[in-house]
Kinemage of the C-alpha trace (Angstrom):
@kinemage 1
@onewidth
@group {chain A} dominant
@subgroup {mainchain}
@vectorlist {calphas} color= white
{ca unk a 1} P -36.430 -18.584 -159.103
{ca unk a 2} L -32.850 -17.668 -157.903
{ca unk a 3} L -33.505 -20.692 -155.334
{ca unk a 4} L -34.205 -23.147 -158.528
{ca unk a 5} L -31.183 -21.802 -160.516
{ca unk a 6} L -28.801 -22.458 -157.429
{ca unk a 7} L -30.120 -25.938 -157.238
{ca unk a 8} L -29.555 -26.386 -160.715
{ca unk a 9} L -26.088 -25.353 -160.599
{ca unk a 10} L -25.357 -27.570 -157.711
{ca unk a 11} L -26.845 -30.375 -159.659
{ca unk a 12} L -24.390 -29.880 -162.836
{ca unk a 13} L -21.147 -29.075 -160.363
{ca unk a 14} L -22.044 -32.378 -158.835
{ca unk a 15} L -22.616 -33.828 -162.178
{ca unk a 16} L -19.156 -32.685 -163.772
{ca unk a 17} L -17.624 -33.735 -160.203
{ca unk a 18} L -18.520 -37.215 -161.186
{ca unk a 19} L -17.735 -37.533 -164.671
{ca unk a 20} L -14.325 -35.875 -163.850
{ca unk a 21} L -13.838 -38.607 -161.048
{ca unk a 22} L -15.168 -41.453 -163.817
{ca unk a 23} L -12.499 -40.189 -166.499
{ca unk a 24} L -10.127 -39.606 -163.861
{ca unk a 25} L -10.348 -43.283 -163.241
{ca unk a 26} L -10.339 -44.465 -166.397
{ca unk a 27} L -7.352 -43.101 -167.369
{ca unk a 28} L -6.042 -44.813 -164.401
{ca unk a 29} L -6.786 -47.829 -165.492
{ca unk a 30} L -5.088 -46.936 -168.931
{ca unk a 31} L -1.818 -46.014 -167.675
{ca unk a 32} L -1.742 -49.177 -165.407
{ca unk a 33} L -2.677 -51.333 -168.353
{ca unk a 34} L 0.376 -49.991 -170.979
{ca unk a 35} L 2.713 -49.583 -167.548
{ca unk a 36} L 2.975 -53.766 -167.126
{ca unk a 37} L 3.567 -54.788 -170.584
{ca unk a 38} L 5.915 -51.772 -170.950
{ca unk a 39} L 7.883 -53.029 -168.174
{ca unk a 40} L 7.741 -56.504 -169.129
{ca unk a 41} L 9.086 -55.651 -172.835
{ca unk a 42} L 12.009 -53.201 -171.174
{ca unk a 43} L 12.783 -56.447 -168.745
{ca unk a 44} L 13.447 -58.714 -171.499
{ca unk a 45} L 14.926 -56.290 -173.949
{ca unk a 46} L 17.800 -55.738 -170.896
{ca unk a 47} L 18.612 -59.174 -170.506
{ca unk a 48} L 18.875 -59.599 -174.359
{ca unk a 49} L 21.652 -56.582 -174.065
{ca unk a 50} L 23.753 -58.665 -171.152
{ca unk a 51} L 23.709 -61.926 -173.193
{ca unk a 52} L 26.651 -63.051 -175.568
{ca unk a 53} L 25.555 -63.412 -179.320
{ca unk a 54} L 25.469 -67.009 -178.699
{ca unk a 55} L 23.190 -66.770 -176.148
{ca unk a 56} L 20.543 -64.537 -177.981
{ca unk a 57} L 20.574 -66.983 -180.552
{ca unk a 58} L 19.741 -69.514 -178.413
{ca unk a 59} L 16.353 -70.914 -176.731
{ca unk a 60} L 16.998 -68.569 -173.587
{ca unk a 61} L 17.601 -65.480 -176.283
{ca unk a 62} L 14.241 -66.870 -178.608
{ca unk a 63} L 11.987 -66.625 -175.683
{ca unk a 64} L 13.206 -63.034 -174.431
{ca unk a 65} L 12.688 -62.029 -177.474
{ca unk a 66} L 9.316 -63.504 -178.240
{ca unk a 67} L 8.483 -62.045 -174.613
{ca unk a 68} L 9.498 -58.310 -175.954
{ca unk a 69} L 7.472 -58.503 -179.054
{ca unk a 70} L 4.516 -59.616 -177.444
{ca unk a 71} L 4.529 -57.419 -174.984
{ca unk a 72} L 5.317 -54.373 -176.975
{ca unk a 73} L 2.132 -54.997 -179.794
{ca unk a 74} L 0.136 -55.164 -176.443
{ca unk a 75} L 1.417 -52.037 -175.582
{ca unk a 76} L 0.846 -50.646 -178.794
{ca unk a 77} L -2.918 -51.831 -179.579
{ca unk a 78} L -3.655 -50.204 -176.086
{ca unk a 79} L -1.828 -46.936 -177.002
{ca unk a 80} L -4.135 -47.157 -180.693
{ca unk a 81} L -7.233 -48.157 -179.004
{ca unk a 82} L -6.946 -45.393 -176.350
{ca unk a 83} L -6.327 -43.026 -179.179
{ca unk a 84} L -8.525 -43.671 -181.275
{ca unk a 85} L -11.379 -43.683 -178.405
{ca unk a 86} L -10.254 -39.801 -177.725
{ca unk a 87} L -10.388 -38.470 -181.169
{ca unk a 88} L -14.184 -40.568 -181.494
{ca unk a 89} L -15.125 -38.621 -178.224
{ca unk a 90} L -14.328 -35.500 -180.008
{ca unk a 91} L -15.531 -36.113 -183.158
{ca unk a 92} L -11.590 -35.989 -184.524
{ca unk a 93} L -12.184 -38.800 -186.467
{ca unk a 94} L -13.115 -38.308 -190.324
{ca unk a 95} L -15.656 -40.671 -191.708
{ca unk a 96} L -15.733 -41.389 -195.184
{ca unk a 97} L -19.370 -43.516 -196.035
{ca unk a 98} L -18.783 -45.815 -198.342
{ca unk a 99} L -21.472 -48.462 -200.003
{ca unk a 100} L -20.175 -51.974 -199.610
{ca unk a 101} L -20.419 -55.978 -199.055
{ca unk a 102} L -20.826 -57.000 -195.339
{ca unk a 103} L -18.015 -59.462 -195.960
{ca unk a 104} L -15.526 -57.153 -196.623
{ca unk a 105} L -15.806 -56.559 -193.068
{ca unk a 106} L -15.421 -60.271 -191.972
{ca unk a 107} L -12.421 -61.989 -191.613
{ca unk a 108} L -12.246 -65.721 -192.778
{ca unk a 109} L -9.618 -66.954 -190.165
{ca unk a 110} L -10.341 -67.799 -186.539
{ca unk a 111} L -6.873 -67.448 -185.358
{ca unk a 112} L -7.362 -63.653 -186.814
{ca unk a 113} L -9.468 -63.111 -183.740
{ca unk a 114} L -7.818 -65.687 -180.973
{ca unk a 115} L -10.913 -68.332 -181.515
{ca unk a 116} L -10.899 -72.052 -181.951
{ca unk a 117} L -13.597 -71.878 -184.629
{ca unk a 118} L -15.183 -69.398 -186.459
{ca unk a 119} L -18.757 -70.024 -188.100
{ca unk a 120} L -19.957 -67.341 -190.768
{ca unk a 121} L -23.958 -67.022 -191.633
{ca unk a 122} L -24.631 -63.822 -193.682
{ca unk a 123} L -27.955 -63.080 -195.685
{ca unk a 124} L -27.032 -63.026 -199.528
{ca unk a 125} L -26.409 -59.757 -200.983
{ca unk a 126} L -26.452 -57.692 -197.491
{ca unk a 127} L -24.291 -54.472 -197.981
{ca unk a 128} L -23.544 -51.568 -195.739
{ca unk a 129} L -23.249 -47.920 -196.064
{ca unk a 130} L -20.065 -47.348 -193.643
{ca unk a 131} L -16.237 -46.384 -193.502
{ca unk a 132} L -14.259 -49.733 -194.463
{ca unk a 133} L -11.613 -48.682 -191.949
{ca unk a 134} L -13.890 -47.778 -188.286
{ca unk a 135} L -16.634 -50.784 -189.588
{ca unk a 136} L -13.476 -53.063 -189.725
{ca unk a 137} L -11.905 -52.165 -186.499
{ca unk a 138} L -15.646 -52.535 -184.777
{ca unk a 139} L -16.429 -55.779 -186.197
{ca unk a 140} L -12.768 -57.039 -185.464
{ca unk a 141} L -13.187 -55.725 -181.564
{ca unk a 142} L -16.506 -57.657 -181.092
{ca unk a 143} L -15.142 -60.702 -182.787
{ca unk a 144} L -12.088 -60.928 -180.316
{ca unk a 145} L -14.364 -60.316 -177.444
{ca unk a 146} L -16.363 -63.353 -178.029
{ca unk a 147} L -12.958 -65.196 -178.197
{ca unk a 148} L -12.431 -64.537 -175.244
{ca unk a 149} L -10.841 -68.008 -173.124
{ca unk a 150} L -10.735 -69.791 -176.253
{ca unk a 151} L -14.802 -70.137 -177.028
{ca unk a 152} L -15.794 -70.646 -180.657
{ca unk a 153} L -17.328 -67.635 -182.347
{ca unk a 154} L -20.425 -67.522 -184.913
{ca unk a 155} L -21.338 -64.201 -186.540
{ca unk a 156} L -24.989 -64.105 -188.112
{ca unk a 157} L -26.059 -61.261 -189.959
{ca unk a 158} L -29.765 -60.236 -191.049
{ca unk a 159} L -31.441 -57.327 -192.613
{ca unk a 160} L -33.568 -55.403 -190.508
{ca unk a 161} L -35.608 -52.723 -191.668
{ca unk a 162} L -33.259 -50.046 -193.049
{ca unk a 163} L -30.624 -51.642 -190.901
{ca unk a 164} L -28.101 -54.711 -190.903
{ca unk a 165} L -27.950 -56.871 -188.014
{ca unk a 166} L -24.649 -58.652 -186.997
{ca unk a 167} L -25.201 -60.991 -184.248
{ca unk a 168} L -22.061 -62.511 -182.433
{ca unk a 169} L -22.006 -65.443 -180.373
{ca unk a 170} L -19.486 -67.015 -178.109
{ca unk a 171} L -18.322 -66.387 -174.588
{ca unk a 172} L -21.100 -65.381 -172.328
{ca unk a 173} L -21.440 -60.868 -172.879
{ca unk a 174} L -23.029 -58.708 -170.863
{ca unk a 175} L -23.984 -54.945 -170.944
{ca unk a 176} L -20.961 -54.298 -168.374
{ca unk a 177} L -18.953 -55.529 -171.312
{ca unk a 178} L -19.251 -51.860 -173.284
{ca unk a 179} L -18.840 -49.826 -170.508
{ca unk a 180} L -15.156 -48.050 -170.249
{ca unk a 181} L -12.979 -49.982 -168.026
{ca unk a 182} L -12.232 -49.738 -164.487
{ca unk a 183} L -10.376 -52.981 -163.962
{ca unk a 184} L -7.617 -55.039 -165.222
{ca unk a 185} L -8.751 -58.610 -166.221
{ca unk a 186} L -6.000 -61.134 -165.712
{ca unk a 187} L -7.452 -63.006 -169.217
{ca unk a 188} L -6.535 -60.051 -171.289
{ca unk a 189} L -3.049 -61.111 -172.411
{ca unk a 190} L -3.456 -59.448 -175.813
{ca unk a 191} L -3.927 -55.795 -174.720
{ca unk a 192} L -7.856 -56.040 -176.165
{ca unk a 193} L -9.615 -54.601 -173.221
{ca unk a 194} L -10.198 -50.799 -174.382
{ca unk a 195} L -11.264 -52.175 -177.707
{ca unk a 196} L -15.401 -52.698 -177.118
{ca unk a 197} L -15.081 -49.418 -175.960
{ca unk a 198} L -13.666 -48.723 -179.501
{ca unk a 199} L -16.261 -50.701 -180.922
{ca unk a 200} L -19.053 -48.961 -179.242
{ca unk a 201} L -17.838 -45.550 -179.680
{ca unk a 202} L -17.177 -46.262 -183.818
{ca unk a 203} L -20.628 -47.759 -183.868
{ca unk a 204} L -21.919 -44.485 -183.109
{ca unk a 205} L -19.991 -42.662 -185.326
{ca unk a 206} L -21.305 -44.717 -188.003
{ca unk a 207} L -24.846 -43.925 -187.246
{ca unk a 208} L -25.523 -47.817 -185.734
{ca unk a 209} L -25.610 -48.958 -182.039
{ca unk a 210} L -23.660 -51.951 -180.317
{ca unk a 211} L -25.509 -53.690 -177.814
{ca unk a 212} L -25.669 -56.944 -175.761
{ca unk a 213} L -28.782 -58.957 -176.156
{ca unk a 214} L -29.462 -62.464 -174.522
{ca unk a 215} L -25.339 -62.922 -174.250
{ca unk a 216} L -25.123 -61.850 -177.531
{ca unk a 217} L -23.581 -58.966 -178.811
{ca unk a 218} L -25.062 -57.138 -181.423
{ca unk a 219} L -23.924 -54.518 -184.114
{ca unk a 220} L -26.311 -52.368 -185.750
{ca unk a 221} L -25.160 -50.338 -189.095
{ca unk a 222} L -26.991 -48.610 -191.654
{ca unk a 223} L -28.037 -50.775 -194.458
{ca unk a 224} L -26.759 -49.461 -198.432
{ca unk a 225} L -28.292 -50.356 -201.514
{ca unk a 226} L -26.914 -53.121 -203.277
{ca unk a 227} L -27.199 -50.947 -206.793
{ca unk a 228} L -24.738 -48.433 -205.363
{ca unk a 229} L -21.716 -51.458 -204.945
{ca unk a 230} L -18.840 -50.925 -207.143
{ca unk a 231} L -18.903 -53.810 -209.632
């Protein structure tokens, strides 16, 4: 017996030892991802400071500061992401259920998400039982992610069962895809990389699942009645 607890205990040390080393090099990853457009944004905000008026009103000036604005919302929907990620992991989050439409969910505008083209196909009358805000953000995550490299997105959604299922096609996903990052990807120029991991995580919280299936990704949420909708 004292032989089977001590191998036990080794087995959890070893097992903490490598989730430690996992977070450990997540957060890694993190810091190195808000670090470059941090320094970009600082970069272009010090040149603005050395130029004459007439020069920051000029085409030299309008691209600094385009630079510094793009890379500061990168900075800040990592920094939002990563937040919001933590307080999920400890159940920090409040989740208010709400009945309502699927397409409340859905934006209408392609460039909303970075796509050429987005196509819409959603069973009549399908409505959710979710929190407008975390349901949102998920949907929004998975929509950009499909955008990726400038690939035309189509969302489908179904009733399944007691469930609604949101099927989203466009560039090529795989179950790698909702795993926490490790690496930078040279594509993500938007500061979107933490957000399937944000998508996944609020998934959760609202009782569904986000998976990949066939190159597909594909969000699961609890289905509402359609008699509980607000008129």
């Amino acid at each position: 017996m004292a032989e089977l607890e001590r191998t036990i205990e080794r087995a959890e040390t070893a097992q903490d030892r490598s989730e430690t080393a996992d977070r450990a090099s997540h957060l890694s990853y993190v810091a190195h991802e808000v670090r470059n457009p941090l320094a970009t944004a600082l970069w272009s905000a010090e040149l603005l400071t050395r130029m004459s008026s007439e020069e920051r009103g000029g085409p030299r000036g309008e691209k600094l500061a385009g630079m510094c604005l793009r890379a500061i919302g990168r900075v800040r929907r990592l920094v939002e992401d990563h937040l919001l990620a933590e307080r999920l992991d400890a159940a920090g989050v409040s989740v208010a259920f709400e009945a309502m439409r699927l397409e409340a969910l859905l934006p209408r505008d392609a460039a909303a998400i970075g796509a050429p083209a987005l196509s819409i196909d959603v069973e009549p009358g399908l409505a959710i039982d979710t929190d407008a805000q975390l349901g949102r953000r998920a949907v929004e995550a998975i929509l950009a992610a499909a955008a990726q490299g400038g690939t035309a997105v189509r969302l489908s959604a179904r009733r399944a069962g007691r469930s609604i299922r949101i099927r989203v096609d466009g560039s090529p996903a795989t179950p790698g895809d909702l795993a926490d990052r490790r690496r930078g990807d040279a594509k993500d120029v938007a500061g979107t990389c933490l957000a399937l991991g944000v998508a996944r995580r609020a998934a959760a919280a609202l009782g569904g699942s986000l998976t990949v299936e066939a190159g597909a990704f594909v969000l699961e949420l609890p289905a509402a009645d359609p008699a509980h909708l607000d008129p």
